[in-house]
C-alpha positions in Angstrom: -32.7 48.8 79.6 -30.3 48.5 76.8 -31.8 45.6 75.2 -35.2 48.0 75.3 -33.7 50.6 73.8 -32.2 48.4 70.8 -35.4 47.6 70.5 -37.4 50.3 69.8 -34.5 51.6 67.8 -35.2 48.4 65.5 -38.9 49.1 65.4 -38.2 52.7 64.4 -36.2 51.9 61.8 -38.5 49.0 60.4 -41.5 52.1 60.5 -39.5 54.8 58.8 -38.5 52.0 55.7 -42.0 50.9 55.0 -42.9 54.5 54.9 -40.0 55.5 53.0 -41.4 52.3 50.4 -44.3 53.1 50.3 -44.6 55.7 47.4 -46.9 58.7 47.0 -49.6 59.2 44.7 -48.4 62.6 43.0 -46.3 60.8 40.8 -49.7 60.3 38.6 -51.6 62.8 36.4 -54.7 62.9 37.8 -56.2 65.3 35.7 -56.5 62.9 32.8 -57.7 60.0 34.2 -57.9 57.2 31.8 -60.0 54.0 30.7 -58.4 50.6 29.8 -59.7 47.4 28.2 -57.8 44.2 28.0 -56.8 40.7 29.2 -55.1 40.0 32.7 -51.6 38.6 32.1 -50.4 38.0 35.0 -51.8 39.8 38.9 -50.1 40.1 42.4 -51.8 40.0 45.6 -49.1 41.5 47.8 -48.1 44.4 49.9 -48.3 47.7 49.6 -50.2 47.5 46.8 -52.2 44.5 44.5 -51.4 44.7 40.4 -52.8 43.3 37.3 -50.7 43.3 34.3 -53.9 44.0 31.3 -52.7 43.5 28.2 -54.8 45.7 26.0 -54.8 46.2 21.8 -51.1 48.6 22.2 -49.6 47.5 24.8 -49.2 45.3 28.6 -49.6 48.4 31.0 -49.0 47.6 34.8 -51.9 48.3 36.8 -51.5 49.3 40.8 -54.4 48.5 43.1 -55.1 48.9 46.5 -53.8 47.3 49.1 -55.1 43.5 50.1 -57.2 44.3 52.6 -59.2 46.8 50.9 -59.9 44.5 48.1 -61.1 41.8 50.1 -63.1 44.0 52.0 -64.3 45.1 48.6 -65.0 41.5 47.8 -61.9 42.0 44.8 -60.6 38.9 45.6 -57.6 36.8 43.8 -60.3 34.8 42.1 -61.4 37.5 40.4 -57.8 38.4 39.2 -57.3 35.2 37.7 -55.1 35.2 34.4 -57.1 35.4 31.0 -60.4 36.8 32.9 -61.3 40.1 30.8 -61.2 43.5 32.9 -61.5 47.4 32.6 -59.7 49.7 34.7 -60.0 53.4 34.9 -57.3 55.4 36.8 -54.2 57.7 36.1 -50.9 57.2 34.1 -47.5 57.2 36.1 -46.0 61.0 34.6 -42.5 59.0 34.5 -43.3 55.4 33.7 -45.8 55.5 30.5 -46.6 51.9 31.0 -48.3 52.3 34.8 -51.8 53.3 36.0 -53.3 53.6 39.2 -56.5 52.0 39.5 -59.4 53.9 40.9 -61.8 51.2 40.2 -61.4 48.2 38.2 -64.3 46.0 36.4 -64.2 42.5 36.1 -67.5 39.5 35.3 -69.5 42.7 35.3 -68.4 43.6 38.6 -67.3 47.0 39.8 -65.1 47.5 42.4 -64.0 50.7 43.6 -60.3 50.9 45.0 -59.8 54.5 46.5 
């Protein structure tokens, strides 16, 4: 009984971190949603969340996505990502770190992919 206890203690403290990690979106301004153009630098496919760095005429912004299972059932796969390849992203501007959007869709080889 103990051990069963210690358990679920474990697996309520590994659910209350990844929720406590796990940010929430108000921390962007979505009421000036904005459009980028630029070159991939560098991308992660990882949890919670997928990223592109786009380098674009002013400056390297980093670019959240969603999560990867949304964007391979969105067919946004790492492929697609690929450093160099040329992309547009339109999304919303982290209020406290000026270099950050949140991707609602992302284009890339004339493909559009929605991500919310």
């Amino acid at each position: 009984m103990n051990i069963m206890r210690k358990g679920f203690g474990v697996s309520l403290l590994l659910v209350a971190t990844a929720a406590f990690a796990h940010h929430g979106w108000s921390e962007y301004d979505s009421t000036k949603p904005l459009q980028l153009s630029g070159t991939i630098e560098k991308s992660g496919y990882s949890h919670p969340h997928g990223f592109v760095n786009l380098k674009t005429a002013d400056k390297t912004w980093n670019v959240v996505l969603a999560p990867p299972s949304r964007m391979e059932n969105r067919r946004l796969t790492k492929d697609l990502l690929a450093v160099g390849k040329q992309a547009t992203v339109v999304g919303y501007q982290n209020r406290s770190k000026p270099d950050e959007l949140r991707a609602e869709r992302i284009t890339i080889d004339d493909k559009t992919v929605e991500l919310r």
